[in-house]
C-alpha positions as CSV (number, residue, x, y, z in Angstrom):
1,X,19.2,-0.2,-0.9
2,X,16.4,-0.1,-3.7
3,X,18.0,3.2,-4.8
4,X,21.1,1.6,-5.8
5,X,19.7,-1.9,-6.7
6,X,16.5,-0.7,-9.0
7,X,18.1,-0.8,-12.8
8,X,19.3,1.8,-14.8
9,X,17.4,3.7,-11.9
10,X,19.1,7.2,-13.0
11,X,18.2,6.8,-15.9
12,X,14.7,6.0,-15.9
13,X,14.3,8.9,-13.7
14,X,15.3,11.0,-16.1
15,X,13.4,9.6,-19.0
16,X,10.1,10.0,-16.7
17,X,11.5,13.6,-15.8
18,X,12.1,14.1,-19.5
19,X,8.4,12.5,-20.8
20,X,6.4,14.5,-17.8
21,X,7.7,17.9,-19.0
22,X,6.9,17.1,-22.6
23,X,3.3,15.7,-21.6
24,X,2.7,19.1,-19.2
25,X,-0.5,17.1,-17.4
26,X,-2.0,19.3,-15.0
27,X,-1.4,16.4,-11.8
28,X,1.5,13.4,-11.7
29,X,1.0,10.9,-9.2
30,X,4.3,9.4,-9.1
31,X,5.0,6.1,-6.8
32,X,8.3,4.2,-5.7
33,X,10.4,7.4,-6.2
34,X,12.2,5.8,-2.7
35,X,15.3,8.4,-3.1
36,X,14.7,11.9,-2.2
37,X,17.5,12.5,-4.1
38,X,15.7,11.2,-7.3
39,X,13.1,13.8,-6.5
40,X,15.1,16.4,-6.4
41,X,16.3,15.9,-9.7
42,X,12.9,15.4,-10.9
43,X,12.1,19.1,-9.7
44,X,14.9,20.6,-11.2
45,X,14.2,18.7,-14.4
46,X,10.7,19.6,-14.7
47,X,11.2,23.6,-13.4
48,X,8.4,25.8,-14.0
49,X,6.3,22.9,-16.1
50,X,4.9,22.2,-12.5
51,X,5.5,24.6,-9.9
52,X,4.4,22.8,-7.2
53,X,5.2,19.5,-5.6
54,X,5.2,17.3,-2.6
55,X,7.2,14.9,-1.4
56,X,5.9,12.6,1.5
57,X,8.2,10.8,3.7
58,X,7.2,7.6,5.2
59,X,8.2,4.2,6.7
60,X,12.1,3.2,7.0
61,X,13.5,4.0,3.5
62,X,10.8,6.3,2.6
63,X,7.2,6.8,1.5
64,X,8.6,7.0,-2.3
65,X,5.5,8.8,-3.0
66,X,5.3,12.5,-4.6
67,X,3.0,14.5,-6.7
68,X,4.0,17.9,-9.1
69,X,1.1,20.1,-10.2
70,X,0.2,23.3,-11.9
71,X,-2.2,24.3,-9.3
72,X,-1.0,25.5,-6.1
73,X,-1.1,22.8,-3.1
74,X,-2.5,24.3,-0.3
75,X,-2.4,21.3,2.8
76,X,-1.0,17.8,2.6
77,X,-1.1,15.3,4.9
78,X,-0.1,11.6,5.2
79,X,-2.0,8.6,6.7
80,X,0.1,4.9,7.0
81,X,-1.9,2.5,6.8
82,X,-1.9,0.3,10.5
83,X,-1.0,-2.7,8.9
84,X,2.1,-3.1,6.6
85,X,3.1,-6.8,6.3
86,X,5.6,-8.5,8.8
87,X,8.9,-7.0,9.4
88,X,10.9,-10.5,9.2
89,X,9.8,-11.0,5.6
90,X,12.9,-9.4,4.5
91,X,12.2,-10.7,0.4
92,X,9.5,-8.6,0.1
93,X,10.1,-5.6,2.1
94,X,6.8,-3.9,2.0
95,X,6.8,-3.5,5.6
96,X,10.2,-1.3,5.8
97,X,8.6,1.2,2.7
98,X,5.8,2.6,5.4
99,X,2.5,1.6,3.0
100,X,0.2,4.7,3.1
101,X,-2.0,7.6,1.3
102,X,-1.4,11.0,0.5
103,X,-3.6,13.5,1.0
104,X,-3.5,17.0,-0.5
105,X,-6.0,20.3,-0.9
106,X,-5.4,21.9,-3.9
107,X,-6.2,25.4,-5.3
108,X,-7.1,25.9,-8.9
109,X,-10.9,26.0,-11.2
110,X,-11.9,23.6,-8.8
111,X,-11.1,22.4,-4.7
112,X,-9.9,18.9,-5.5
113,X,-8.8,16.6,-3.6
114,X,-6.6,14.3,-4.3
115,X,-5.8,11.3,-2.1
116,X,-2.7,9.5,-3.8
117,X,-2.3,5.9,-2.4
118,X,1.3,4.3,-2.4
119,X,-0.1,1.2,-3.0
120,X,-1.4,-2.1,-0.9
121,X,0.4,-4.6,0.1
122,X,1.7,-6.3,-2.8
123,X,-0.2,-10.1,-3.8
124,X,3.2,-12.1,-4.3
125,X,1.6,-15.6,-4.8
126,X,-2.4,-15.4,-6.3
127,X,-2.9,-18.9,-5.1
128,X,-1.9,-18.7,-1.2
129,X,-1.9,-15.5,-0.8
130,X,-1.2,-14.6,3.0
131,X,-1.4,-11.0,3.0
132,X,-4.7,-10.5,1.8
133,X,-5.9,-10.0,5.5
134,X,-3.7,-7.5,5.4
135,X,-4.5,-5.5,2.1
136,X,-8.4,-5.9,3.2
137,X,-7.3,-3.6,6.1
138,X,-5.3,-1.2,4.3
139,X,-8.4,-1.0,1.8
140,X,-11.2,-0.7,4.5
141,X,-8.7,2.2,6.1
142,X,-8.1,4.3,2.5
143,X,-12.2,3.7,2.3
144,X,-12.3,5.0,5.9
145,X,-10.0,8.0,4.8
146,X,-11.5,9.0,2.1
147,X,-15.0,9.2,2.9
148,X,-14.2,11.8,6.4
149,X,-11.0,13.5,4.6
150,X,-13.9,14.6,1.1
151,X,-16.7,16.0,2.8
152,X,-15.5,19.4,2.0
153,X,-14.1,18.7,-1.1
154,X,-15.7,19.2,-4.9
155,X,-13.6,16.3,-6.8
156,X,-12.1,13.3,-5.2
157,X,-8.9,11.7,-7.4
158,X,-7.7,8.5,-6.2
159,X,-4.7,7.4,-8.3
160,X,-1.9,5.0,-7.5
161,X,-0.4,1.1,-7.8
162,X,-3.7,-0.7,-6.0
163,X,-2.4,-4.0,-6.2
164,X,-5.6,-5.7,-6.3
165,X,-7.4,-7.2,-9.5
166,X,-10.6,-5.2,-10.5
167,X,-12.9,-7.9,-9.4
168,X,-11.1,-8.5,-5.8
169,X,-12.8,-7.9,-3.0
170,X,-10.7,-5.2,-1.6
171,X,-11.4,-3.0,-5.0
172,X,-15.5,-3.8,-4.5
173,X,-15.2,-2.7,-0.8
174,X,-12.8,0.4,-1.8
175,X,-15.6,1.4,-4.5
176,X,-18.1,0.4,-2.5
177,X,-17.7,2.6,0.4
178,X,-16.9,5.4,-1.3
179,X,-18.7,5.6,-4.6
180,X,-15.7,6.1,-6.6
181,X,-15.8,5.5,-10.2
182,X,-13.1,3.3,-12.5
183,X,-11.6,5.7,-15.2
184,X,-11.1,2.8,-17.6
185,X,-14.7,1.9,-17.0
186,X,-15.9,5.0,-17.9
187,X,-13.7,6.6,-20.2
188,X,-15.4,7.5,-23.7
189,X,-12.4,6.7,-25.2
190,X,-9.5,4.5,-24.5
191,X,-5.8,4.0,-26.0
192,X,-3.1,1.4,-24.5
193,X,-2.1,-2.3,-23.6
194,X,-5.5,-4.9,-23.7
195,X,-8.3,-4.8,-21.2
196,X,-6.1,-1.6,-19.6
197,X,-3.0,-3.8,-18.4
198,X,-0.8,-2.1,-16.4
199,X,1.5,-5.0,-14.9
200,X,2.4,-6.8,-18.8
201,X,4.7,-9.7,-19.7
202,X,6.4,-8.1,-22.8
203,X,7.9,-5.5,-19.3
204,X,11.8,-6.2,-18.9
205,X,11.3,-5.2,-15.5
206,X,8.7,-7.9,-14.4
207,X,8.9,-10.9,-13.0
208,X,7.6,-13.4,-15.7
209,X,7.1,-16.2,-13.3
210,X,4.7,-13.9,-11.4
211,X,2.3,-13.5,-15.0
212,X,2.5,-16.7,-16.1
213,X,-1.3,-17.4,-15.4
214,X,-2.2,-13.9,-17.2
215,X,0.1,-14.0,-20.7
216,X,-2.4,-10.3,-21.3
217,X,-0.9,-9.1,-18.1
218,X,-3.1,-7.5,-15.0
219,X,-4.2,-4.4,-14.2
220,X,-3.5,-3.3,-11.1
221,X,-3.2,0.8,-11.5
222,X,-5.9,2.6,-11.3
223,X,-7.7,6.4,-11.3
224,X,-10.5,6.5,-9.5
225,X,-13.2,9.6,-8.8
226,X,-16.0,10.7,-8.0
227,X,-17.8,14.4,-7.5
228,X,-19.0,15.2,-4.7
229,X,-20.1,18.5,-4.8
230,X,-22.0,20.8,-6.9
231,X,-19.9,19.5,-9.7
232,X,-19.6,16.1,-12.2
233,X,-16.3,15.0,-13.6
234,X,-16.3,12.5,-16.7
235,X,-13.6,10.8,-17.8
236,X,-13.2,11.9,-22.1
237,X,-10.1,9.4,-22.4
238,X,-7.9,7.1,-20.9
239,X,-4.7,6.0,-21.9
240,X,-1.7,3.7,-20.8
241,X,1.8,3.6,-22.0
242,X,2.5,0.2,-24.2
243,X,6.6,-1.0,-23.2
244,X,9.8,1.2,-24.1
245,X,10.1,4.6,-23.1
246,X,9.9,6.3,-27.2
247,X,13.6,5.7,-28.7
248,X,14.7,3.6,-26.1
249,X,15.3,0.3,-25.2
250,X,13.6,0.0,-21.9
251,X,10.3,1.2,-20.4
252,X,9.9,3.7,-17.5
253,X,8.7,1.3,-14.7
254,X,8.0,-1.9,-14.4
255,X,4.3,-0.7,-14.7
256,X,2.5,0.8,-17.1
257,X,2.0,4.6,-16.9
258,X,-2.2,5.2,-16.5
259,X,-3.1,8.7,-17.8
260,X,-6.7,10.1,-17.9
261,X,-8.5,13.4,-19.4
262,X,-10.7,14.3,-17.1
263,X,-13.9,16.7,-17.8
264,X,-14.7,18.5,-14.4
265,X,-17.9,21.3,-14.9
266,X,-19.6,23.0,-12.4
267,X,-23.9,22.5,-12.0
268,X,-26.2,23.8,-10.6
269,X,-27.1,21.8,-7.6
270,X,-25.6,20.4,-4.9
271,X,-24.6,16.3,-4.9
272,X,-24.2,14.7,-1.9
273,X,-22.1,11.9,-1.0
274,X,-22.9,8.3,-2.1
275,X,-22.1,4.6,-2.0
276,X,-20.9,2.9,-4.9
277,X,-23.3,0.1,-5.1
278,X,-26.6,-1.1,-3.7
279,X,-27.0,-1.7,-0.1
280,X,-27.3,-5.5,-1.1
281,X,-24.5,-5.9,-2.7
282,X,-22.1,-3.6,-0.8
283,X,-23.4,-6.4,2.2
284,X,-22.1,-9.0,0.5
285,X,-18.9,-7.6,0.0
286,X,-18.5,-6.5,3.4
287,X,-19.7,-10.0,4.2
288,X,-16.9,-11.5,2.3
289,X,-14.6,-9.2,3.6
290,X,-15.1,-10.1,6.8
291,X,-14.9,-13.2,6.1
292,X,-11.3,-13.0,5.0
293,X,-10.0,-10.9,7.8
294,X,-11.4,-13.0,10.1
295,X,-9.0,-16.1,8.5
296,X,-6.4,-13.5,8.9
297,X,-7.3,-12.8,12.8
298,X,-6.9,-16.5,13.8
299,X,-3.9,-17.0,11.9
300,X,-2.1,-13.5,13.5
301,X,-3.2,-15.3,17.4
302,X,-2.1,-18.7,16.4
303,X,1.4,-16.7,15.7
304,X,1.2,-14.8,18.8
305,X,0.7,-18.1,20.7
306,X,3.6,-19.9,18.9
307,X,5.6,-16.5,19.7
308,X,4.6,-16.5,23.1
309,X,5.2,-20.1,23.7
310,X,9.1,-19.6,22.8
311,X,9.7,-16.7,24.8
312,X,8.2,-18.1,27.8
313,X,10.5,-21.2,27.0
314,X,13.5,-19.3,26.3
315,X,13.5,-17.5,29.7
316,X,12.6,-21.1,31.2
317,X,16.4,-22.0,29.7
318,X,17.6,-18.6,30.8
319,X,16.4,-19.5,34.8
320,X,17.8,-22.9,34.6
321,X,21.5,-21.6,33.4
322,X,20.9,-18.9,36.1
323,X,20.2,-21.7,38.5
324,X,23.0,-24.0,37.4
325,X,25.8,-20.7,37.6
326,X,24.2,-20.4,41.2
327,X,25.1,-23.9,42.2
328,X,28.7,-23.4,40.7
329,X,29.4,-20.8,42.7
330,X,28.6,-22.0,45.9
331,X,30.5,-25.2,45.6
332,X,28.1,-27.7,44.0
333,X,29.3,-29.9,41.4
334,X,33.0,-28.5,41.8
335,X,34.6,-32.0,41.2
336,X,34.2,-30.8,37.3
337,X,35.5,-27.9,35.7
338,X,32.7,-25.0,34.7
339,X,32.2,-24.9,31.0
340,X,32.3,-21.0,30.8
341,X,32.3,-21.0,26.9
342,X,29.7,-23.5,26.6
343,X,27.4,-22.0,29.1
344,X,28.0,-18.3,27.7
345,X,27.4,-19.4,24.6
346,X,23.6,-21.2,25.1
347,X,23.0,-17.9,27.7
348,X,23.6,-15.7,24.3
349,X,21.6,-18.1,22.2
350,X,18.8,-18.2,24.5
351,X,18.9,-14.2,25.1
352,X,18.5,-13.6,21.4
353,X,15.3,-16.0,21.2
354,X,13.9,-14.1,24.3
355,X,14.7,-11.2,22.8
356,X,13.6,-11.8,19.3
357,X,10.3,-14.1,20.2
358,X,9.4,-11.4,22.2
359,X,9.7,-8.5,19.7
360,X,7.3,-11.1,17.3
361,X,5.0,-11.5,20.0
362,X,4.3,-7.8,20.5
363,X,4.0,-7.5,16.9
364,X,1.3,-10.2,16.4
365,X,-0.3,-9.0,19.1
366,X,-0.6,-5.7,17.7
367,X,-1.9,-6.8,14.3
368,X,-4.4,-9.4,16.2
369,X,-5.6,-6.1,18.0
370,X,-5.5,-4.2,14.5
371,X,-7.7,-7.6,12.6
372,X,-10.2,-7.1,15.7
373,X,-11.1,-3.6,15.4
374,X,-11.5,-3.4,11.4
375,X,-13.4,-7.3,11.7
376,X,-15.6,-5.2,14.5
377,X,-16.3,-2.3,12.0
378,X,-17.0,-4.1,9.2
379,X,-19.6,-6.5,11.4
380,X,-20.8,-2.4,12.6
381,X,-21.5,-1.9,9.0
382,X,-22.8,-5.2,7.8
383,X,-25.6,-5.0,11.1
384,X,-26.2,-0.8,9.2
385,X,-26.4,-2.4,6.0
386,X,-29.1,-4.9,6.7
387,X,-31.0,-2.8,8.9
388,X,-31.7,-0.7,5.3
């Protein structure tokens, strides 16, 4: 459906096909290319500019996550992230895309490797925003995955839609955990939209409604690394595209293209892994992040009770029509007419509640059993913490 919904999709592909072939960066990151189709004409638009790419399918309509490269990719893999939203919110439809993170060993100066995340959950409404439980998750897992999937690895590049504000507390746990490092923060030099807006008003494509308290726009998009290694990596220049795609009338996405020079050299010793911030502050974050996925955890069992409650009392119905057909056919109450119709129709009514309460039910209960164990690791890591 987003295939043939999403404007002028065909051709914004092909402007993006067009401006990556001109640009000939040595890695794309590319996010919500949800028809395989579309990246198949990206491959044969781009040809020998990037030799290699990867396509990784996820989720009901598709991962919509790929990445072209000049250097050859030698293993990919891709992790979804447990939680994904609710299925019934239909609106926002981040449950069907199959939220995860790319992984991929690549050959070249250097053994990078590159975890692309097709980003969090989306925030909808700033104000009440119910799937933050959720995002916390998603960023405790990509934290989780990128710490045991870089061990080996020289350079880590994390680059994708984050959907979180630079000062949430999924971005502070993320770059806590991991020690990753904000290209816009450290880039020597920088060119693009204001404070490094990626999600910006002026955009035809975005919802205004959504930016009215930030007229600048947000930033949202991010590249993130780190060496881990016997090498450093600096970033020498960051920059963003600022609206139209050049000599047209409408921009590539509805978000801003982030593009980053990155220095990578080779020294002499060996640097191990590390966390992002001090042990007292990463506590607090994980404090705080408990914190909110434990108000997600008792909202996801008061759901699984109110789920649970209306199944049970749609098989209650189900027995008592079961009971009153009984007594029909053995001759009770036969001075009336059976209302066949009428009783069919409240048997079908109260099968689909059964059926559809319990479906809900099994799904809260999984995503109470998901809030427990990352609450449980992040209380694991908060008792570490303050033992240092």
């Amino acid at each position: 459906a987003i295939r043939y919904l999403s404007k002028r999709r065909q051709e914004r592909v092909g402007l993006i096909g067009d401006w990556l072939r001109r640009q000939r960066f040595d890695l794309v990151l590319l996010q919500e290319i949800w028809s395989e189709q579309d990246y198949t004409d990206l491959v044969a638009r781009l040809g020998s500019c990037y030799p290699f790419s990867h396509y990784f399918r996820s989720g009901v309509i598709g991962s919509g996550l790929c990445v072209f490269s000049r250097f050859p990719i030698l293993d990919t893999l891709l992790y979804q992230y447990s939680l994904n939203g609710y299925p019934y919110m239909l609106q926002h439809g981040d449950w069907f895309c199959g939220k995860s993170v790319g992984l991929l060993l690549m050959g070249g100066l250097t053994a990078v490797l590159p975890p692309s995340s097709h980003q969090l959950h989306a925030e909808y409404c700033r104000e009440k925003d119910g799937y933050l439980p959720h995002r916390l998750v998603q960023a405790w897992e990509l934290a989780q995955f990128i710490r045991h999937t870089s061990k080996a690895a020289d350079v880590v590049l994390l680059g994708g839609d984050l959907n979180m504000h630079p000062q949430d507390v999924g971005i502070r746990l993320l770059r806590g955990c991991t020690g990753l490092r904000d290209a816009f923060a450290e880039a020597a030099h920088f060119e693009g939209c204001e404070d490094g807006c990626t999600l910006i008003p002026k955009n035809c494509f975005t919802i205004k409604t959504e930016l009215l308290p930030f007229p600048q726009g947000i930033r949202i998009d991010y590249i993130l690394y780190k060496a881990v290694s016997s090498f450093t990596v600096q970033c020498e220049e960051l920059r963003t595209t600022t609206g139209t795609a050049p000599g047209m009338d409408i921009p590539f996405s509805d978000h801003e293209a982030v593009m980053a020079t990155l220095h990578i050299q080779r020294q002499g010793q060996a640097v191990g892994d590390s966390l992002g911030t001090t042990v007292p502050t990463l506590a607090d974050v994980v404090t705080e992040a408990q914190a909110e996925v434990g108000v997600g955890l008792r909202a996801a069992q008061r759901q699984r009770y109110s789920t649970g409650r209306m199944a049970v009392l749609a098989l209650l119905l189900l027995l008592l029509q079961a009971v009153a057909a009984l007594g029909a056919l053995v001759g009770l109450g036969t001075e009336q007419p059976f209302p066949k119709l009428s009783f069919s129709l409240l048997a079908f009514f109260a099968v689909g509640i059964l059926l559809l309460a319990t479906g809900l039910h099994l799904f809260h209960t999984m995503e109470v059993k998901m809030l427990q164990g990352t609450e449980e690791q992040l209380r694991m890591v908060l008792r570490v913490l303050q033992e240092q």
